[in-house]
C-alpha positions as CSV (number, residue, x, y, z in Angstrom):
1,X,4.3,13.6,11.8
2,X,2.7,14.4,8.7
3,X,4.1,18.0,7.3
4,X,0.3,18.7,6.1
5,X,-0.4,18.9,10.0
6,X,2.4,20.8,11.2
7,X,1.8,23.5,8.6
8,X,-1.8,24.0,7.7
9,X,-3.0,22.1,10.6
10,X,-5.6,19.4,8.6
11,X,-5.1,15.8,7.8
12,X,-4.0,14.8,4.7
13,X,-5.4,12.3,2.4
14,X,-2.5,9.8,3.3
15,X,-2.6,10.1,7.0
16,X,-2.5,7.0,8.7
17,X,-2.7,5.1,5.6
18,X,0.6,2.8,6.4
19,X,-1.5,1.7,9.8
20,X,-4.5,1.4,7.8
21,X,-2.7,-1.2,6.1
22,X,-1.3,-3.3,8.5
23,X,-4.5,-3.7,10.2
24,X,-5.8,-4.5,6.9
25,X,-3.4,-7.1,6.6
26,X,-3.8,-8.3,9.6
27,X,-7.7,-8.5,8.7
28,X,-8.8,-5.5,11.3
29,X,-11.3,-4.0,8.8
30,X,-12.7,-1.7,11.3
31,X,-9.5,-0.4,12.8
32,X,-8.3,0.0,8.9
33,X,-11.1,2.1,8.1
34,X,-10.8,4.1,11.3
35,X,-7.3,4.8,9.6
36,X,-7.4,5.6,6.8
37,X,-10.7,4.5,4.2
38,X,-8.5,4.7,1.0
39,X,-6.1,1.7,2.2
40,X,-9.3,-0.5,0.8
41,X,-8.3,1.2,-2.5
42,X,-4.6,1.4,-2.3
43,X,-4.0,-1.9,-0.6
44,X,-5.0,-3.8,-3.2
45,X,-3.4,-1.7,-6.2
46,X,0.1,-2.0,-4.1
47,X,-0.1,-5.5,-3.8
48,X,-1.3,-5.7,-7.6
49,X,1.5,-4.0,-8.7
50,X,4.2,-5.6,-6.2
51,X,3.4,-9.1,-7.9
52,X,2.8,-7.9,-11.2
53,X,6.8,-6.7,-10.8
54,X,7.7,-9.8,-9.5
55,X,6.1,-11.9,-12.1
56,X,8.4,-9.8,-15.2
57,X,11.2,-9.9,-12.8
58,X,10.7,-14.1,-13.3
59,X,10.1,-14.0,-16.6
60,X,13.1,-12.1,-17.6
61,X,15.3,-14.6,-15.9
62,X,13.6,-16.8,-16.8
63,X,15.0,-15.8,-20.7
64,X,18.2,-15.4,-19.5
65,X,18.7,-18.6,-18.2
66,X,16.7,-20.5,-21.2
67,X,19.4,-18.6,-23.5
């Protein structure tokens, strides 16, 4: 449960964002937008940033080992 509903009773913006993006993933564009219509935003700048981290994380061992 989302504490924004228990308490004040109203959605917050990140409710039902985590099954927005699964159905996302899973390319359920409708469901995912029934979800939560930011995970078209936030899906994409998570991911972006996921590989972007993995792609320094190569290149610094990358330096270690070529040293």
């Amino acid at each position: 449960m989302c504490l924004s509903v228990i308490l004040l009773d109203m959605e917050c913006y990140g409710c039902g964002m985590t099954r927005a993006c699964q159905h996302l993933i899973h390319a359920d564009v409708r469901a995912a937008y029934e979800f939560n219509p930011l995970a078209f935003i936030v899906l994409p700048v998570l991911a972006w940033l996921w590989g972007t981290g993995i792609w320094r994380t190569h290149r610094k061992f990358q330096l270690v080992r070529a040293s």
